[in-house]
Structures are given as C-alpha cells and as structure tokens.
C-alpha positions in Angstrom: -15.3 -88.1 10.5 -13.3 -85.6 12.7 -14.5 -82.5 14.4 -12.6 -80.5 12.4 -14.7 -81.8 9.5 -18.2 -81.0 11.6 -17.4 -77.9 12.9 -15.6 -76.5 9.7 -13.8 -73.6 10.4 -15.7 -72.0 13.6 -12.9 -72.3 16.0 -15.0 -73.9 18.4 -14.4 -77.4 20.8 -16.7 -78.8 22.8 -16.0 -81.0 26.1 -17.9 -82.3 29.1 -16.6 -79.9 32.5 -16.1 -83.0 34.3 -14.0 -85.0 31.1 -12.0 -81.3 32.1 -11.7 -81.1 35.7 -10.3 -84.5 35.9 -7.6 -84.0 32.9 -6.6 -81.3 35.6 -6.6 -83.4 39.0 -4.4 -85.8 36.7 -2.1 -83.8 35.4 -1.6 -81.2 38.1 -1.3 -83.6 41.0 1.0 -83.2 43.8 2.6 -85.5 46.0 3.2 -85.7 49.9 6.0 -88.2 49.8 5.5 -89.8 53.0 8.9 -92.0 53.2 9.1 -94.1 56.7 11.4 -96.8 55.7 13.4 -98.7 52.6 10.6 -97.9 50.6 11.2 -94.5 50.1 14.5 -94.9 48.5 12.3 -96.7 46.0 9.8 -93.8 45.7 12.8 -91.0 45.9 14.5 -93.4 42.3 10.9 -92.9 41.3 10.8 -89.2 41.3 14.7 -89.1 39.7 16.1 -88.7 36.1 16.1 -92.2 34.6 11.6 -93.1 36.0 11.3 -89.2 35.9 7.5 -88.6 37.2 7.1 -85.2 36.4 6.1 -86.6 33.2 2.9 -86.8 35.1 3.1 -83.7 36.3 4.5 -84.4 39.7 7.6 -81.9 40.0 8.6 -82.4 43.4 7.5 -84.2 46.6 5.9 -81.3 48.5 6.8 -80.9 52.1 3.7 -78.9 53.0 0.3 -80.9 53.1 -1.7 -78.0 52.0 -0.4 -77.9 48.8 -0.8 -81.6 47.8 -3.3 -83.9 46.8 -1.8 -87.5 46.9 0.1 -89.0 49.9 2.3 -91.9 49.4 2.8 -93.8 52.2 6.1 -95.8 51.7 6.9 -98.2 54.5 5.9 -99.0 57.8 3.9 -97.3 60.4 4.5 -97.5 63.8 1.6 -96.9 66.7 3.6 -93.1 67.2 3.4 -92.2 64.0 -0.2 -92.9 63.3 -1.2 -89.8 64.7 0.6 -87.4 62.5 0.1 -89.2 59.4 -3.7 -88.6 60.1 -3.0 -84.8 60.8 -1.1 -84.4 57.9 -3.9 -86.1 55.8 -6.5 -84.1 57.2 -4.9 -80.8 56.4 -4.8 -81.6 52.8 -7.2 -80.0 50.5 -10.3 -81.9 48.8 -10.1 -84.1 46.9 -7.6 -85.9 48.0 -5.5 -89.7 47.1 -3.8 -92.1 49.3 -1.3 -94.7 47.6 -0.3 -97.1 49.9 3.2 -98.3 48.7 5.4 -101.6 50.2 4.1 -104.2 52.1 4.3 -102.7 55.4 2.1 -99.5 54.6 -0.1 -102.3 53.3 -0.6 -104.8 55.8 2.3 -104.8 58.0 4.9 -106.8 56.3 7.0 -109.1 58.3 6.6 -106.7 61.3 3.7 -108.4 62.8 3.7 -106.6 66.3 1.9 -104.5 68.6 4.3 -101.6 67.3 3.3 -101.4 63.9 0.4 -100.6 62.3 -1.1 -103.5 60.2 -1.8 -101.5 56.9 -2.3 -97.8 56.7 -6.1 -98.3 55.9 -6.4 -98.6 59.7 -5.3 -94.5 59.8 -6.4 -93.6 56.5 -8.8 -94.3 53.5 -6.4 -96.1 50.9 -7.1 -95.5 47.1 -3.9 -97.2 45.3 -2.1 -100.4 46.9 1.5 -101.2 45.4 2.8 -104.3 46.4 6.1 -105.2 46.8 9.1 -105.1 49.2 10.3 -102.8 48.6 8.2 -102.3 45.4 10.2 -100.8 42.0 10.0 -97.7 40.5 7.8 -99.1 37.8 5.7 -100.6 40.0 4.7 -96.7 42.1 4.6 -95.7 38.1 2.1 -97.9 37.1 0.1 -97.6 40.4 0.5 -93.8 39.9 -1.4 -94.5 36.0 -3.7 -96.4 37.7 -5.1 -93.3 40.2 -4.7 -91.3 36.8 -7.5 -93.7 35.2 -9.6 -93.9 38.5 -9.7 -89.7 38.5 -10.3 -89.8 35.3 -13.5 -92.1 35.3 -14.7 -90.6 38.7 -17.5 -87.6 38.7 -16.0 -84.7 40.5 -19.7 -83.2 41.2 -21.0 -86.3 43.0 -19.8 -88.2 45.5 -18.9 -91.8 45.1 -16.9 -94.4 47.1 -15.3 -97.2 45.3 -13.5 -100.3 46.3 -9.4 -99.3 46.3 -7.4 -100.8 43.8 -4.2 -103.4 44.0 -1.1 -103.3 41.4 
C-alpha cells in the first residue's frame, strides 16, 4: 500500500526534516580538490567525462574553501604543507568531510621520513579512507557513495562522532 493510496488525492507528502537535510548535504556537496601528488591525476579522471561525478552533484573542484564541504586530500603531505591544509580546512563552512585518498594522505606510503606527514589524520579529522596507490577512479567513486550513506544516516541536529570508514 502506497502513499498515494493513503493520502488519496490531498496533494500532500510527508518526510522527516533530517531524512531532508541530508538528501541535501548529499546531493549538493562540493569539493575542495586538494591534489599534492600522482593521486590527483586519479581524482582529476574522476571528475572527467567517462567517471563523470557530477552525477553526484559535484560540478567542479572548487578553488575557494568557503564554498565547499568535502576536502580530498590526494597524495602526500609534507611537514610545509601541513599548515595550510589546516587553514584551508578551518575556513570551510559546518559541516564539513574529509576523504583521505592514496596511500600517502593515509599513512605515508613508501615515504617514511621526517618530511612527510604519516597520514593526514595527524592535520585533520579524516571521515573517508581510499586506499590505493594511486587509487582508481572507481575506487574515490565508491568512497564518495560511501560519505553519501554515512550523511545520510547521521542526525544533522545532534552531534555525533563516529569511527571513519576504509574502502
């Protein structure tokens, strides 16, 4: 039994506000491409014709962090640039979504020195892990759907901390 059938004719749907916020945050939600290495080439492929991510309603990489929501951070960090990836990420508007994409944003990759940062979660709180090196388009898709399903189950009115997640 449908609701067409129980409402009849009135016109009317019903919804939770939060079931409705969230279907916004998903399908309005803006990148900061934050490409450091061979890992954004990946993440660039991702955003192109044949992966084509504004099916998810992510148009374009925005170069401004006050207009975005999700930062990907695709490949390595160095001790320099640790700074301004924290700037940027504090300038961006609540809520707000880390992806952590390649193994060196992760946890450092093969670059196990004093230069490089040993996983972005050092700088900032991660949300999405993608492993791979570099990982595929498919794989930054399906950790994308993944953040989709977390903001979709989360309760934008109270505020909860959960463990991130690892494609």
């Amino acid at each position: 039994m449908g609701l067409e059938q129980k409402l009849g004719n009135m016109g009317v749907v019903t919804a939770r506000l939060e079931d409705l916020v969230n279907w916004g945050r998903t399908n309005a939600m803006w990148p900061l491409g934050f490409g450091l290495a061979c890992c954004a080439i990946e993440m660039m492929s991702a955003q192109a014709s044949h992966y084509d991510m504004s099916r998810f309603g992510m148009e374009l990489m925005r170069a401004s962090p006050r207009q975005s929501d999700l930062m990907i951070v695709a490949g390595r960090v160095s001790r320099k640039m640790a700074p301004v990836l924290r700037r940027l990420y504090d300038q961006m508007p609540d809520p707000k979504w880390v992806l952590s994409m390649g193994d060196c944003a992760s946890c450092g990759g093969v670059y196990n020195n004093y230069a490089i940062v040993q996983g972005v979660d050092e700088i900032v709180p991660v949300d999405v892990y993608v492993a791979g090196c570099p990982p595929r388009p498919e794989a930054l898709i399906d950790g994308i759907i993944k953040l989709h399903e977390r903001v979709r189950r989360s309760h934008p009115f109270k505020g909860e901390t959960v463990a991130p997640i690892k494609v």
